[in-house]
C-alpha positions in Angstrom: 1.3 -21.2 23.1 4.4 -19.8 21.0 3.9 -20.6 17.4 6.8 -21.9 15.7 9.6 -19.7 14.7 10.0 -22.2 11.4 6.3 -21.3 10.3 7.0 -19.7 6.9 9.6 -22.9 6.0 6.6 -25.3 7.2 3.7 -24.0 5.0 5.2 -24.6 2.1 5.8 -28.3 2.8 2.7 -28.3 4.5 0.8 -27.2 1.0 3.1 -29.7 -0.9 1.9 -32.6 1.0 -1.6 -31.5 0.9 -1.0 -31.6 -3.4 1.6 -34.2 -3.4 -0.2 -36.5 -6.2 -0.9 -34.0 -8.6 2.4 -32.3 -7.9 4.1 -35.9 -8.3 2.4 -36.0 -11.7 3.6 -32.6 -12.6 7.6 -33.2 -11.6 6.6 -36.5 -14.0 5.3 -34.9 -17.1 7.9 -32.1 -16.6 10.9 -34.2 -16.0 9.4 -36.2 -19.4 9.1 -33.2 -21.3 12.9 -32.2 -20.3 14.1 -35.7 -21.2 12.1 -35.6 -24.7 13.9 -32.1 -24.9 17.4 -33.6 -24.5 16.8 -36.5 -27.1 15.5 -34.2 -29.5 19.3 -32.6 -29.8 20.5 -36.0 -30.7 18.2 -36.9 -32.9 18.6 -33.8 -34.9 22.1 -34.4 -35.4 21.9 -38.2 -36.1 19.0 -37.2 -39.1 21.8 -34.9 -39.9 24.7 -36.5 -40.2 22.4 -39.6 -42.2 21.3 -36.9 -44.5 24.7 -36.0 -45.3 26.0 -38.8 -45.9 23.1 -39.7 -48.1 22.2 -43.0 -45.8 19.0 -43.9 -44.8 17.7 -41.5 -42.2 13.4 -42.3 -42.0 13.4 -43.4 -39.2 15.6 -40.5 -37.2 13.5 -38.3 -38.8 10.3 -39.8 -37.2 11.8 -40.2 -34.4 12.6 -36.3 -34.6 8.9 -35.5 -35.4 7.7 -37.9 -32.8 9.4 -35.7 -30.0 8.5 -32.7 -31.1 4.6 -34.0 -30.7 5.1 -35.4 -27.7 6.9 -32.4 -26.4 3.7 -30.3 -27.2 1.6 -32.7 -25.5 3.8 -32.8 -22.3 3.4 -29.1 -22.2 -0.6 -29.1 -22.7 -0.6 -31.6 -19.8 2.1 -29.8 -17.4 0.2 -25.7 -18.3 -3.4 -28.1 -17.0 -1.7 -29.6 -13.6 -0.3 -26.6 -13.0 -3.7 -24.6 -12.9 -4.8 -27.8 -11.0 -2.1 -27.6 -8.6 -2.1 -23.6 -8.0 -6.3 -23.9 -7.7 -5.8 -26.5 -5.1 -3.0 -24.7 -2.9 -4.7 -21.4 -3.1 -8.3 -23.4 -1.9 -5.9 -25.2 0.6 -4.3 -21.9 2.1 -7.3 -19.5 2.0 -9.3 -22.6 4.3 -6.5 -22.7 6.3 -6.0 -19.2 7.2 -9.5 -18.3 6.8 -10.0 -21.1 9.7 -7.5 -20.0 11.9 -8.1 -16.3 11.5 -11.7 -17.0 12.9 -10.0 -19.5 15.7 -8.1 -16.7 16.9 -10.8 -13.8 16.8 -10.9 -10.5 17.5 -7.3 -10.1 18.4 -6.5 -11.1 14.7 -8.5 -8.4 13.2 -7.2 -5.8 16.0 -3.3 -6.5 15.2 -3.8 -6.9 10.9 -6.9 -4.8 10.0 -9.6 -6.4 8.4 -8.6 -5.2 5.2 -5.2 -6.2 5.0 -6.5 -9.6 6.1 -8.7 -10.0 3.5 -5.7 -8.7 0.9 -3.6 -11.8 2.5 -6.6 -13.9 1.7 -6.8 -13.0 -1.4 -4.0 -11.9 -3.2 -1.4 -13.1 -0.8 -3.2 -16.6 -0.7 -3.3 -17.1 -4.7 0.4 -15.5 -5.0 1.4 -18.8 -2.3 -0.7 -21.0 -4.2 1.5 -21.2 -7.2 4.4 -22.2 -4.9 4.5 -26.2 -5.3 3.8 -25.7 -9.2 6.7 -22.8 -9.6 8.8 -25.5 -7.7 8.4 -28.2 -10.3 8.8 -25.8 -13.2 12.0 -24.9 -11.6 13.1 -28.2 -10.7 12.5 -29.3 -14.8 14.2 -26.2 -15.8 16.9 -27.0 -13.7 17.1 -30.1 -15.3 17.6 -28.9 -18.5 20.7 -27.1 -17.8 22.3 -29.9 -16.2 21.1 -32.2 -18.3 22.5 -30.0 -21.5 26.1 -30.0 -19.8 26.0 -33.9 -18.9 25.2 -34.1 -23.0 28.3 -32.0 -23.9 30.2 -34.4 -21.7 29.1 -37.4 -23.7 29.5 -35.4 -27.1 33.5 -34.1 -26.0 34.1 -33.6 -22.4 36.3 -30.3 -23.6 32.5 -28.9 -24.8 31.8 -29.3 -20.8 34.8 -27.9 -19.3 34.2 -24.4 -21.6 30.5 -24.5 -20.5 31.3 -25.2 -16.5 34.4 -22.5 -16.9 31.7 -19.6 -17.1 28.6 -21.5 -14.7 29.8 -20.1 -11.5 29.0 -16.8 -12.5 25.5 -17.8 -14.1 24.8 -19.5 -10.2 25.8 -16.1 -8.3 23.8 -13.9 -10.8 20.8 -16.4 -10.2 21.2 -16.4 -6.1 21.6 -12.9 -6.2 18.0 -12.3 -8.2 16.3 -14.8 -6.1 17.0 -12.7 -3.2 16.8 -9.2 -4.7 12.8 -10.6 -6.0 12.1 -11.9 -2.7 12.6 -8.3 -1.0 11.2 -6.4 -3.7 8.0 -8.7 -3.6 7.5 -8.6 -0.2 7.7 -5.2 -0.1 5.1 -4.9 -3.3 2.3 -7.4 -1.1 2.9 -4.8 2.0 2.2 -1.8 0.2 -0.9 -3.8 -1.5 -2.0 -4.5 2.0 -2.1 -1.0 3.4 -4.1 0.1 0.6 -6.5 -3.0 1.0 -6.8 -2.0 5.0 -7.8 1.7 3.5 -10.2 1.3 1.1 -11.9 -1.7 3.9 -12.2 1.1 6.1 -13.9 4.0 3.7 -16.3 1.6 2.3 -17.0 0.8 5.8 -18.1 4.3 6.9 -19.5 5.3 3.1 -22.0 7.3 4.4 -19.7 9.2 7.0 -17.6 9.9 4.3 -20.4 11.2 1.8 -22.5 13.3 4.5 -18.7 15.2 5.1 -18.4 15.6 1.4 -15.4 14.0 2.0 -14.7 12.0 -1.4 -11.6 13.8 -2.6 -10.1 13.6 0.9 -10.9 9.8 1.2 -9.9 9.1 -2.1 -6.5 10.5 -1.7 -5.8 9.4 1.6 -6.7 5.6 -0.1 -4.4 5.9 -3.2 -1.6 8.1 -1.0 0.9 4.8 -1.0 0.8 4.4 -4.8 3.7 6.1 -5.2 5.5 3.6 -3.3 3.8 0.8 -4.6 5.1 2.0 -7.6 8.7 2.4 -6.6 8.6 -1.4 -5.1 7.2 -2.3 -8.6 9.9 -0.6 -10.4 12.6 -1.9 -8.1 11.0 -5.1 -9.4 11.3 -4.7 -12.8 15.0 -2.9 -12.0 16.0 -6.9 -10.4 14.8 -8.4 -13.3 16.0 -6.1 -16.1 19.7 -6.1 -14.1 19.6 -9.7 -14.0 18.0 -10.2 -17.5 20.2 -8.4 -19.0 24.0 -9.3 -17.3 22.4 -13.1 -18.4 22.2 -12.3 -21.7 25.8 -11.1 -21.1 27.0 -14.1 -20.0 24.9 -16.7 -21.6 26.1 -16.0 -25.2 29.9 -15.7 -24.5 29.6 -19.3 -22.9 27.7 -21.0 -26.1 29.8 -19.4 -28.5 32.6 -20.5 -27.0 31.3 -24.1 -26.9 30.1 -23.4 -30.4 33.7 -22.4 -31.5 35.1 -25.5 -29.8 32.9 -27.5 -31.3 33.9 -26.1 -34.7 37.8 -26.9 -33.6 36.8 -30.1 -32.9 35.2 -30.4 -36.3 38.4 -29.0 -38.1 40.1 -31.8 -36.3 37.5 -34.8 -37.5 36.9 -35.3 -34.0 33.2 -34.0 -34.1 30.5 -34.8 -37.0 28.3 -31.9 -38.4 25.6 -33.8 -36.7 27.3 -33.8 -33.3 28.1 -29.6 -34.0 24.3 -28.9 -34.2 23.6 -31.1 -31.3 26.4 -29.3 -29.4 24.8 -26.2 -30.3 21.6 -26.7 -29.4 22.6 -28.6 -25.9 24.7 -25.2 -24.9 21.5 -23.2 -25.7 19.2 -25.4 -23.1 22.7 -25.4 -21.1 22.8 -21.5 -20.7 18.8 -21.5 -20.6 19.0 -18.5 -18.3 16.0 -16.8 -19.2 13.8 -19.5 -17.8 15.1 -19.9 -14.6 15.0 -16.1 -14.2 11.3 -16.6 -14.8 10.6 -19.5 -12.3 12.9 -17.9 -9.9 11.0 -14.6 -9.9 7.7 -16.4 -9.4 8.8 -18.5 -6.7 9.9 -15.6 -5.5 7.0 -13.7 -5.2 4.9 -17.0 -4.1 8.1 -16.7 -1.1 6.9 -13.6 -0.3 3.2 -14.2 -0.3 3.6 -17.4 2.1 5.7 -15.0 4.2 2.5 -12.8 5.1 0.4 -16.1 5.3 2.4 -17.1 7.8 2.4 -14.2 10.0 -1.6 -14.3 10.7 -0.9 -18.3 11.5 1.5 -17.2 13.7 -0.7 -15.3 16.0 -1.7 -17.8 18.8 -5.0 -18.9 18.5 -6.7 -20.0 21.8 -6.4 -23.8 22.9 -9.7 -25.7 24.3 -9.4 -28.3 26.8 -11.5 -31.4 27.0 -14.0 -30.7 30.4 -17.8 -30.2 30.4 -19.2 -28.0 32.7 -20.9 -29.1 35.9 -24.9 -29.1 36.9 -25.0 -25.4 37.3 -27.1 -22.1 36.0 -24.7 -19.7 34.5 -22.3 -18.5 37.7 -19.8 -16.2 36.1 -16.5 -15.0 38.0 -13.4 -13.4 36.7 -10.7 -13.9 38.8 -7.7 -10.9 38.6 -8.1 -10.4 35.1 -5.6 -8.3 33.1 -5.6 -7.4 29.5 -3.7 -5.3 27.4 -4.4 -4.1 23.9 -1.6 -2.3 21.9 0.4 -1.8 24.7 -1.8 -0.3 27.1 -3.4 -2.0 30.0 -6.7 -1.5 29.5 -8.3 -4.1 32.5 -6.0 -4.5 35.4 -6.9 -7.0 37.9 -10.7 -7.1 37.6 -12.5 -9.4 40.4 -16.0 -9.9 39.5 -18.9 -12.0 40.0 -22.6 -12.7 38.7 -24.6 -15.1 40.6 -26.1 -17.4 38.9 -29.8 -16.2 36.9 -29.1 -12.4 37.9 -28.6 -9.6 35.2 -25.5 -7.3 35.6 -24.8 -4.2 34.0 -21.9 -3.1 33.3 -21.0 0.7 32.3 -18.6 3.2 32.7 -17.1 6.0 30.1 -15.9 5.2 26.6 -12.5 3.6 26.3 -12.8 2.1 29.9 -12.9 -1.8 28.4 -16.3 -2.3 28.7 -16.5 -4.5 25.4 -13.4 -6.4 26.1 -14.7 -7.0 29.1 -18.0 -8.7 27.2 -14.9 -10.8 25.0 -13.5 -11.9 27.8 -16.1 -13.3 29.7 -17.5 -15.4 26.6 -13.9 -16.4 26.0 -13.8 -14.6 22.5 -10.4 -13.7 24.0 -8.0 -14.6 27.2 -7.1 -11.8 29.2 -3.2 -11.7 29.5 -3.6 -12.3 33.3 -5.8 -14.3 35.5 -8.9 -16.4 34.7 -12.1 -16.6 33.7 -14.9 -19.1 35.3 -18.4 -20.1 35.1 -20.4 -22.4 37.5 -16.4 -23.1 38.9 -14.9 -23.9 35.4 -11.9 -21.9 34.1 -13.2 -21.4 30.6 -9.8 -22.8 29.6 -10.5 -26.1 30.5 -13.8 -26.1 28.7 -14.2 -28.0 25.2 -15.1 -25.5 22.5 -18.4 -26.6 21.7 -19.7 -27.4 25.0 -18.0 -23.7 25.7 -20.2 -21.7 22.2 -23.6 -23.7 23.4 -23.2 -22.3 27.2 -22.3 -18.6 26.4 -24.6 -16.8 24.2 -23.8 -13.3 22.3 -25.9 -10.3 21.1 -23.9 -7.1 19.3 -24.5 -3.7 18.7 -23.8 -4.0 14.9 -24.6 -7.8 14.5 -23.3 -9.8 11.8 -26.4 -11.2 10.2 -25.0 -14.6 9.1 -26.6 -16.8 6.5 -29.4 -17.1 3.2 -32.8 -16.5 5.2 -33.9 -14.9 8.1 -34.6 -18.3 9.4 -31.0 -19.1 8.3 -29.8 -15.8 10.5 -31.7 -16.5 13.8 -30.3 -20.3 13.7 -26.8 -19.6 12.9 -24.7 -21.5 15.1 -23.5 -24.8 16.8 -26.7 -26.7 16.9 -30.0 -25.5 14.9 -32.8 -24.5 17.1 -36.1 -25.6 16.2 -38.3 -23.2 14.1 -41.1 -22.8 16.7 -38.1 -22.1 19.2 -36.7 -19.0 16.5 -39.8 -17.6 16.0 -40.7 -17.6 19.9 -37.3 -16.0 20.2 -38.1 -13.2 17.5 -41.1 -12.3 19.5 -39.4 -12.1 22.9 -36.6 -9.7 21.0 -40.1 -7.7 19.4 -38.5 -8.6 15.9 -41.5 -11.4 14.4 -43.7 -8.1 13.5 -41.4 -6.9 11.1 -40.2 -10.3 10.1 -43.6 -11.3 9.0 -44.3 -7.7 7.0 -41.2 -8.8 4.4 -42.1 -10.5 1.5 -41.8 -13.9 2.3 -41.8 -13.5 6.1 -38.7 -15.6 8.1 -37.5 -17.3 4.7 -36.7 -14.1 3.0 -33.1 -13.6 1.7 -31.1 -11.5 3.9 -29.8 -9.7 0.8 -33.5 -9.0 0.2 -34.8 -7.8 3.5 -34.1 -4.1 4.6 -33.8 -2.8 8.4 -32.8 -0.1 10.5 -30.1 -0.4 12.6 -32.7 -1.5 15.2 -34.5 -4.0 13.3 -31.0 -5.6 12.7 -30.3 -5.3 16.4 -33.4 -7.0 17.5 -32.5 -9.8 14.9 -29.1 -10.4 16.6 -31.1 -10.4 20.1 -33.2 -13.4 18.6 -30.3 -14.9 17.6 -29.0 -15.0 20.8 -32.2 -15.9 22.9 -32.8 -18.6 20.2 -29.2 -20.6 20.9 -30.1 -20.0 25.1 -27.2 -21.2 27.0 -26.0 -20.6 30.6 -25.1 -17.2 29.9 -26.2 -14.5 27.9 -24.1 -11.2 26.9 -25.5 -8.2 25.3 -22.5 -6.0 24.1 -24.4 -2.9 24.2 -27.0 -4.8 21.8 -29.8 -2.5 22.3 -28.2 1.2 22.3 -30.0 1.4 18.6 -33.2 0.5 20.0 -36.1 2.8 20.4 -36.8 3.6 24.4 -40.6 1.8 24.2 -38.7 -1.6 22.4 -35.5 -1.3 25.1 -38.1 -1.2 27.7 -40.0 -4.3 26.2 -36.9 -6.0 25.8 -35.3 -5.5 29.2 -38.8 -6.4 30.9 -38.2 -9.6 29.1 -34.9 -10.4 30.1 -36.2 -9.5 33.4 -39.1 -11.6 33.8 -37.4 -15.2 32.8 -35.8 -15.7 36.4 -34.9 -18.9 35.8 -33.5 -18.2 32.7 -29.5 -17.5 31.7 -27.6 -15.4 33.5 -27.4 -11.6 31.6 -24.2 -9.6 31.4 -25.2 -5.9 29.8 -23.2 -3.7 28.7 -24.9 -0.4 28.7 -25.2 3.0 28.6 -28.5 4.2 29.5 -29.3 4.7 33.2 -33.1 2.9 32.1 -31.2 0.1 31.5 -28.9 0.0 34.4 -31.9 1.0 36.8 -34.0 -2.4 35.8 -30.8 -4.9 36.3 -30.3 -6.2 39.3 -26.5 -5.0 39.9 -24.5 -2.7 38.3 -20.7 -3.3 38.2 -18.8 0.0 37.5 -15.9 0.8 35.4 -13.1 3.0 35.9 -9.8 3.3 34.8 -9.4 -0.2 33.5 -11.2 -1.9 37.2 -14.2 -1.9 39.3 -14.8 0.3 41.2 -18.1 -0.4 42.8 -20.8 -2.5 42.0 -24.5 -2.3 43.9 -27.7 -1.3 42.5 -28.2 1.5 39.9 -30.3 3.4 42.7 -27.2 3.6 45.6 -24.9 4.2 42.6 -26.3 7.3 41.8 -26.0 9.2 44.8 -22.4 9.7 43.2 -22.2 12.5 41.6 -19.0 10.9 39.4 -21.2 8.1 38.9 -24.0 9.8 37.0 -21.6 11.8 35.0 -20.8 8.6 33.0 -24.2 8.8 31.9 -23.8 12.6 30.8 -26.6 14.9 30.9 -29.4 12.2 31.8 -31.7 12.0 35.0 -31.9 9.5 37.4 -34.7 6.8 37.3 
């Protein structure tokens, strides 16, 4: 599926529609807060010109007064839809992405970094967020300028024609910031990003860092693109300051020479003093330049943000078709399957097959594709070439929940999702039953240690500590809890002690009419007990038979290093 190449044009309207009432409201109140500003102009100068002539002006005066109090409550109730607004879009992005980032799965976190995704979900996602409401502050302050010259028009069109003499060098200094702030903004977020992807990674391996001594190192190597953060900031600031300052250039000349027209004007008892401090005060909301600047450099920078938003939605997440699997117990077959990750092939043409209810192993040396493998045939991802099929379905074709309940998944560092233990083990599609979890916990040797924590399986997860093992076991009894068709362990018990691997793989051994098991693993003990081995090399297979013929290759047992035969 090719995502669309209009994506980052899309998501805007695509957030506007999803706020449309409250951002309808907001182009209301602003638009009434803009008229109530162009009134107030010409009520001033009517009071005025009353005043003057010593004729009764009460009521031009309360009129006056009346505007200036509605004009502070139209911009109470524009600064609360706008927080409304932005809250809403942010909530409506960061659900958006969030969903699709987890749709499209590992490849998303291989081709962004986890940390830079989280810095587009974060930052990058609020900066967007403020898009629709920056686009109705704009459109009002828009509306002022325009509505300022349309004013001078009524008052003398000469007023208008000095004003629109000098405008067409206000637009091009406004189109050129707009596009100056984009660049520089989107530059800013990049930087940002890096430095996010960084610091995800060191607080990821803390303890490799501090058992190096390696703080100072880490630190630097973190903070090393401030520098050019901080040239993208100050190239920022430059745009703005440039722009800032050739508009306050600009902006004067053109309202004192509709001032000093107006004063002609008044020499010639064409123009009341009224209608000279109206004029004055329309060709200041005329040449209302420093506003737009502001709106512009925020919609800008929300511009930029939605940019990045939209190049994580545009990575291709993986369609589901609409077909149930057959009567059938877990027959696995990959078909000619190719995939590639950062260039490099890393399975070419792989032909495999698992009968149904048999355990295969799978090993071969480090960087051979072992655990893509694993992702592949649970359809976490779709191999670049050929197919994937269990009891005869291309996984393709499969509906995605009928697809999660068939395949189940164990990890080497699993995620432990959810509030309670309980929670953890039942994480998924469809709850299983609590008699089922704990039956599950014991098979995976976990309900010992489960029932020594304080409040045994509905303890927190925050509050339970565990080796790398006990957490391991937990993501086994996640997986035999769910059940399925098929079961993969991604090298889920490599942290396990040899007495508990040996427990475990009896078990898996023992339920024959159970799921069908694909291992990844890297101990001969736990190749010898499965019932085939499929080896890797070089990105395809290159034998598969028992563990026992296996290793009467010498090339074969060096994948295991040092270890002896069982």
């Amino acid at each position: 599926m090719t995502p669309p190449t209009d994506l980052p044009d899309r998501l805007p309207r695509a957030v506007l529609r999803h706020v449309r009432a409250r951002c309808a409201a907001l182009c209301a109140v602003s638009a009434a807060a803009t008229a109530a500003g162009l009134l107030l102009p010409a009520a001033l100068g009517r009071a005025l010109d009353l005043l003057l002539n010593r004729a009764p002006a009460g009521r031009w005066v309360a009129c006056c007064a009346g505007l200036v109090l509605l004009l502070a409550v139209l911009d109470g109730c524009a600064g609360v839809l706008t927080g409304t607004v932005d809250a809403r879009s942010t909530a409506w992005l960061r659900r958006r992405v969030t969903g699709h980032v987890l749709a499209v799965g590992p490849r998303a976190g291989a081709r962004f970094g986890s940390g830079d995704l989280v810095a587009r979900l974060v930052g990058s996602a609020a900066q967007a967020g403020t898009a629709p409401g920056a686009t109705a502050a704009l459109v009002a302050a828009l509306a002022g300028p325009v509505g300022g010259v349309v004013a001078l028009g009524l008052i003398d069109p000469w007023l208008a024609a000095v004003f629109l003499a000098g405008a067409p060098v206000l637009a091009l200094l406004l189109r050129a910031f707009a596009r100056d702030t984009s660049a520089c903004a989107a530059d800013y977020q990049r930087v940002q990003g890096r430095i996010a992807a960084a610091l995800t990674e060191a607080v990821g391996g803390s303890r490799t860092i501090r058992a190096a001594g390696a703080e100072d190192r880490e630190t630097a190597r973190i903070l090393r693109p401030l520098p050019e953060l901080s040239r993208a900031g100050h190239r920022m600031w430059r745009v703005q300051g440039r722009a800032s300052a050739q508009a306050v250039t600009v902006a004067p000349l053109l309202n004192l020479g509709v001032v000093a027209v107006a004063g002609l004007l008044l020499a010639r008892h064409r123009l009341t003093v009224g209608e000279v401090l109206a004029a004055s005060r329309y060709a200041a909301l005329a040449t209302g330049v420093g506003m737009l600047l502001g709106h512009l450099a925020a919609l800008s920078r929300a511009r930029a943000a939605t940019g990045r938003l939209a190049e994580v939605l545009s990575e291709p997440a993986p369609g589901y078709g609409s077909g149930e699997l057959p009567p059938g117990e877990g027959r696995l077959e990959l078909r000619g399957v190719t995939a590639r990750r950062g260039g490099r092939t890393v399975l070419d043409g792989v032909d495999l097959l698992v009968p149904a209810g048999a355990m295969l192993a799978v090993v071969g040396r480090s960087g051979t594709g072992k655990s893509l493998l694993a992702e592949l045939a649970g359809r976490l991802t779709d191999p670049d070439a050929g197919e994937v099929r269990l009891d005869g379905v291309p996984l393709r074709d499969l509906r995605h929940d009928e697809l999660r309940r068939a395949v189940s998944y164990a990890f080497e560092r699993p995620a432990l999702l959810g509030t309670t233990i309980e929670d953890t083990l039942s994480f998924g599609l469809a709850a299983p039953s609590a008699e089922r979890v704990r039956s599950a916990a014991r098979a995976a040797r976990a309900d010992d240690f489960v029932r020594r924590l304080p409040a045994g399986y509905a303890t927190r997860c925050a509050d339970a500590p565990r080796s790398g093992g006990e957490a391991q076991r937990l993501g086994l009894a996640r997986a035999f809890a769910h059940g399925g068709r098929l079961l993969i362990l991604d090298d889920a018990l490599s942290s396990l002690d040899t007495v508990t691997e040996h427990q475990i793989t009896e078990a898996l051994l023992s339920s024959r009419a159970g799921p069908t098991r694909l291992l990844i693993a890297h101990r001969t003990a736990t190749a010898a007990r499965a019932d085939a081995v499929a080896w890797l090399d070089g990105g395809r297979v290159r034998a598969v038979g028992p563990h026992a013929e296996l290793w009467r290759d010498p090339e074969y047992r060096a994948v295991f290093g040092e270890e002896d035969g069982t």
